[in-house]
Every structure is written in C-alpha cells, then in structure tokens.
C-alpha positions in Angstrom: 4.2 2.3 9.6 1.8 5.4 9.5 1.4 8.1 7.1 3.1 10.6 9.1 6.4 8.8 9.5 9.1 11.3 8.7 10.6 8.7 6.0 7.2 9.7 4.3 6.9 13.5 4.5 5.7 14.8 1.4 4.6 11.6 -0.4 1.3 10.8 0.0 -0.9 8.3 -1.8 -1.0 7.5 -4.8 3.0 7.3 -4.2 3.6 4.1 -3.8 6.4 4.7 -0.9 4.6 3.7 2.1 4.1 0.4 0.8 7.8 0.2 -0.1 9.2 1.1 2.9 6.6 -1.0 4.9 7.6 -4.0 2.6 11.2 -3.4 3.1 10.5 -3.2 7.1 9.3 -7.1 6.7 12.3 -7.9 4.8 10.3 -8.0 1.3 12.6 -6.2 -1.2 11.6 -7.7 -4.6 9.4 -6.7 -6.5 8.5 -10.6 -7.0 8.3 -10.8 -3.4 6.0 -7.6 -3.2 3.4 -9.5 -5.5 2.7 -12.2 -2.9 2.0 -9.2 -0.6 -1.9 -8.0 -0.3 -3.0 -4.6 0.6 -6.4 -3.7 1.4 -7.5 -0.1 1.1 -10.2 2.0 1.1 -9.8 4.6 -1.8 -8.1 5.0 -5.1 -5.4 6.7 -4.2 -4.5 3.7 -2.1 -5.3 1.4 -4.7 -3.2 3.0 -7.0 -0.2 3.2 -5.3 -0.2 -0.4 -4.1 -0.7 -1.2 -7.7 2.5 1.0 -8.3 4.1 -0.8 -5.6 3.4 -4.0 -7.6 1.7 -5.7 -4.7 -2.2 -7.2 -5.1 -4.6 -4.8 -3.8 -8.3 -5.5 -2.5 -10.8 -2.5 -2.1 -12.6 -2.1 1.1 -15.1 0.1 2.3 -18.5 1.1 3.5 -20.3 -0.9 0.6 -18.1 -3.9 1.0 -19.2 -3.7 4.7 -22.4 -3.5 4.8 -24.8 -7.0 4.2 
C-alpha cells in the first residue's frame, strides 16, 4: 500500500489509516493481532499513527544509519 492509494485520500500521517488498511490487506483485523505487527518509520508523524494503530513502532533514520 502507498500513500496515494485512493482508499487514503485525505488522511495522511499521523492518521493511523494506512496501517489499518495495510493490516487488514494481510488479514490482521485485531487490534491484538496489530500489536504483534512492527512498523518502522522515519518521522513522528509515522510514529504516531502506528502507535494509534496499536501496532509496535521502531524509529529509523539518518542517525540510526550512520556508524
């Protein structure tokens, strides 16, 4: 799923509907089931709305990259 699917139009991050709809796509409907799910993202918009989505969430970026 991208951010420009139609199903998405005017619901950008932080709402948490992108994960939903990409949970629901793999058949993960509860929110019990969305907790086992992980999410990596690289801002807090992201972060937030895969925390609203109740799934675990893992920041990445440019500082996490580099070493």
């Amino acid at each position: 799923m991208c951010g420009d699917d139609p199903i998405l139009e005017g619901k950008g991050k932080p709402d948490p509907t992108i994960f939903l709809e990409a949970a629901k796509l793999l058949g993960i409907v509860s929110a019990e089931d969305r907790a086992a799910v992980l999410v990596f993202e690289d801002g807090a918009p992201g972060v937030r709305a895969a925390r609203s989505a109740r799934s675990e969430e893992r920041r990445v970026g440019k500082e996490c990259m580099e070493s």
